[in-house]
C-alpha positions in Angstrom: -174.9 246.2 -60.1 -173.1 244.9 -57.2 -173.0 241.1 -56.8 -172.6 239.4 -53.3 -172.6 235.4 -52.3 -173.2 232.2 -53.9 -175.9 229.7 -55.0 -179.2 230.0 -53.8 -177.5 233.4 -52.0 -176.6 235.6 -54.5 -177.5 239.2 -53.5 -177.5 241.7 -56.3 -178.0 245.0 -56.0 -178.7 247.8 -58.0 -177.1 251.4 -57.1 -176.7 254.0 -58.4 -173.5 255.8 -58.5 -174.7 259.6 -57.8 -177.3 260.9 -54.8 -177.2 264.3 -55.4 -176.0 266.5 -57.9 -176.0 270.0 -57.3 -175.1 272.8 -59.7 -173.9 276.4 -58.1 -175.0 278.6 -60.7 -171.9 281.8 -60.7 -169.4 279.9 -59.9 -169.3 277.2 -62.5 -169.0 274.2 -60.5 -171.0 271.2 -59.9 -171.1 269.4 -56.4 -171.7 265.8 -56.4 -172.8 263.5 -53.9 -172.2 259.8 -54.3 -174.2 257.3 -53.0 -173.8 255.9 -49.6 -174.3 252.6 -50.6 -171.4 252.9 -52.8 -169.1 254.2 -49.6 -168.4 251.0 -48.6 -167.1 249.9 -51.8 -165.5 252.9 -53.2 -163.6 252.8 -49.7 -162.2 249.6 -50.2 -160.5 249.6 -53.4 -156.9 248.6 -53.5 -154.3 248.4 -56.3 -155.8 251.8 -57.5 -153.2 255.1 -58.1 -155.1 257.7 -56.9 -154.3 261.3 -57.7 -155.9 264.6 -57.5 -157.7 265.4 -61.1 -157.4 269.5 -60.8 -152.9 268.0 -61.4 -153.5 266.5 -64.3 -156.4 268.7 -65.7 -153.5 271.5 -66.6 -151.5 269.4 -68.4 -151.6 269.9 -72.0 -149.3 267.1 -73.3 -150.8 263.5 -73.4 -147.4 262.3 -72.2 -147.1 264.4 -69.5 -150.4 263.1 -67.9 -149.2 259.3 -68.5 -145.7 259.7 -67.5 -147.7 261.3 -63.8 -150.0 258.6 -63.8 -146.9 256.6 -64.0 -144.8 258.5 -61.2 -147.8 258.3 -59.3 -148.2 254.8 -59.3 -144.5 254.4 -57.6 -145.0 257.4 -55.7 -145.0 255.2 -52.0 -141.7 253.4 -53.1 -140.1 256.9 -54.6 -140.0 258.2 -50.9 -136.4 259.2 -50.0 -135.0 256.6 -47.5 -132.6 258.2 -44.5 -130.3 255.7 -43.3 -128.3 257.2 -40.4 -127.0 260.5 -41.8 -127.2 259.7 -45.4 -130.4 260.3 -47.4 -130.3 258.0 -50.6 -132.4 259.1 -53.3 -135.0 256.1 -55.0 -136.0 255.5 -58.5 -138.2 253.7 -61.0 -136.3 252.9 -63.9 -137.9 252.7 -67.2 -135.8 251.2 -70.5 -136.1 253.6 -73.6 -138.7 250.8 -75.2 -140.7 249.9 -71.7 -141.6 253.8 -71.8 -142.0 254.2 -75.4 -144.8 251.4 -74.5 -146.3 252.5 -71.7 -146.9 255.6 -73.6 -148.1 254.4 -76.4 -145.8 255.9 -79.1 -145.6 254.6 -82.5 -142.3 253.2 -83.7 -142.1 255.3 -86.3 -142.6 258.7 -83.9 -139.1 260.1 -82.4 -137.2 257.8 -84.1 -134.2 259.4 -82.7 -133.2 259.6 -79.1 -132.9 263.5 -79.5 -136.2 263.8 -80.6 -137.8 261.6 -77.6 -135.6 263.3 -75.2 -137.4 266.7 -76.5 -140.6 266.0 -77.7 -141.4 264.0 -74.6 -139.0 263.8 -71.8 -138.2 267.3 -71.4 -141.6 268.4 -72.2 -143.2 266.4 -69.2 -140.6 267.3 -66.9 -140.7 270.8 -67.5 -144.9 271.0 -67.3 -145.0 268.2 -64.5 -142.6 270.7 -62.4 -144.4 274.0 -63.2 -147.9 272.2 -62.9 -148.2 269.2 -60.1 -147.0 267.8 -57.1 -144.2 265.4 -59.0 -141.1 266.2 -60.0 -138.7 263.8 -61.7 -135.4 263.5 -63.5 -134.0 261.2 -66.2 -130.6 260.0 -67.8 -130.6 259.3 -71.1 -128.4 256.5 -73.0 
């Protein structure tokens, strides 16, 4: 339901999200056609990370997917900036507790910096290179 105006002119519509939906029997995919209703909206959205689902899709470990998500969401601000002849290198910088957070691990879950740095850090970085568009690096305390 889409709502539009005010008072005595409110529009609301009701649209549906899909047109079409085809399925190509063989090849094991499924085409979908939104509705062009929906263009107009879909085509306006803004403070959205978008990112190709067939990156994340091969990822097998939960954090690897929400530390791309994450990467993704700087991805604009991460460009390299060239200033004259020197090419400086940009960064988000995440605090060992702010990432902990954002990736929802339990306090009690790699207790030890080690463990984190293994479990999780190396882990992402290692599948995130292999498997997607993002690379990253990290210094640890």
């Amino acid at each position: 339901m889409i709502e539009s105006g005010t008072g005595n002119n409110k529009i609301i519509d009701k649209i549906t999200w899909v047109q079409r939906a085809t399925y190509i029997r063989g090849e094991g995919q499924i085409r979908i056609k939104l509705s062009d209703d929906l263009a107009q909206y879909l085509l306006s959205l803004k403070s959205y990370t978008k990112y190709r689902l067939m990156n994340v899709l091969k990822l097998k470990s939960e954090y690897s997917w929400r530390i791309y998500e994450l990467l993704k969401e700087y991805e604009w601000r991460l460009q390299p900036v060239i200033v004259g002849e020197r090419r400086w290198k940009t960064s988000r910088i995440f605090k060992v507790d702010e990432i902990r957070r954002l990736l929802n691990i339990p306090d009690d879950k790699y207790k030890l910096m080690k463990h984190f740095r293994e479990s999780v850090l190396d882990k992402a970085k290692k599948e995130l290179e292999e498997k997607t568009d993002i690379i990253f690096d990290y210094e640890s305390p």
